[in-house]
N, C-alpha and C positions, 0 to 999 in steps of 0.2 A: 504494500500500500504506500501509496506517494502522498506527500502533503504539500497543498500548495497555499502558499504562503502573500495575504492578500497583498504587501507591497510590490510585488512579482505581476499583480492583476491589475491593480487600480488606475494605475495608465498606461496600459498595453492593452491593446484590441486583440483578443482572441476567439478563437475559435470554439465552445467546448459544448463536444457530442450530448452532454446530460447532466443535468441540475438538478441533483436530489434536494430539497429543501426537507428538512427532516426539523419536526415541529413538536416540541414539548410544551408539558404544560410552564405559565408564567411567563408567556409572549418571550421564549427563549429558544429561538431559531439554531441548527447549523446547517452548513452546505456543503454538500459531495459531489464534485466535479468527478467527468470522467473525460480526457481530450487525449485524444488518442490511444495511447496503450497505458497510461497514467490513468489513476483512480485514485480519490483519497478525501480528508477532508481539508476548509480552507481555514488556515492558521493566521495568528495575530504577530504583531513583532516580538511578544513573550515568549513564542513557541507552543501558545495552549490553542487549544480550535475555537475559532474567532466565533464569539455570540453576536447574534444580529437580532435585533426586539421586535421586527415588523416585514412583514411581509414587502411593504414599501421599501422601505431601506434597502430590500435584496434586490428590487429593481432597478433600485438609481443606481447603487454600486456594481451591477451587472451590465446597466445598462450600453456600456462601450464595446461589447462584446455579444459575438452572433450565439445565440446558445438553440442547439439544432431541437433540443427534447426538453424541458422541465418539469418536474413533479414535486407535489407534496406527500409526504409522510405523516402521520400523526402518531405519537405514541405516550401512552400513559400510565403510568404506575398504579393506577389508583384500581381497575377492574376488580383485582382477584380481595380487595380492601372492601370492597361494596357488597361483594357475594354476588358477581359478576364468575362465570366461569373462568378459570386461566386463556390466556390469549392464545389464537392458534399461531401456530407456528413461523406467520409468513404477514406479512403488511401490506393493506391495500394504498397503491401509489395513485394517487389524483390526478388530473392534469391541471399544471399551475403556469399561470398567463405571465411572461418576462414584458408583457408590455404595458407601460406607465399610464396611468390617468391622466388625461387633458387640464 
């Protein structure tokens, strides 16, 4: 797994095959790029996986860059807490719009 490191993105127009936006609870966003034969997620200058609060946010800081596929993720701690069954095995992926509001 590769990480890419947002100062490496934020003004460089690229290319990237798929946009996992993987979404916790407490508007606490990450993102898994995949561009090329590279996969990973996107890192801050501390080295930890950069948090993003808004859905918005990930567009404007995407927005200089073609991204071919994007999706959302949602994932929760809380199911099996509520008397919810354990979650199955695999995450249903959304399709999530890279393009900005007017």
């Amino acid at each position: 797994m590769s990480k890419f490191y947002f100062r490496d993105i934020e003004h460089t127009p690229m290319v990237i095959d798929y946009l996992e936006v993987q979404s916790y609870e407490m508007n606490v966003y990450l993102v898994h790029l995949c561009v090329g034969l590279r996969s990973g997620l996107v890192y801050d200058e501390k080295n930890n996986p950069m948090r993003f609060y808004s859905a918005g946010q990930i567009r404007e800081l995407f927005a200089h860059c073609e991204v071919e596929k994007a999706v959302m993720k949602h994932d929760t701690p809380y199911d099996e807490m509520i008397g919810n069954p354990p979650k199955a095995a695999y995450s249903m992926a959304l399709p999530f719009t890279m393009t900005l509001p007017y």
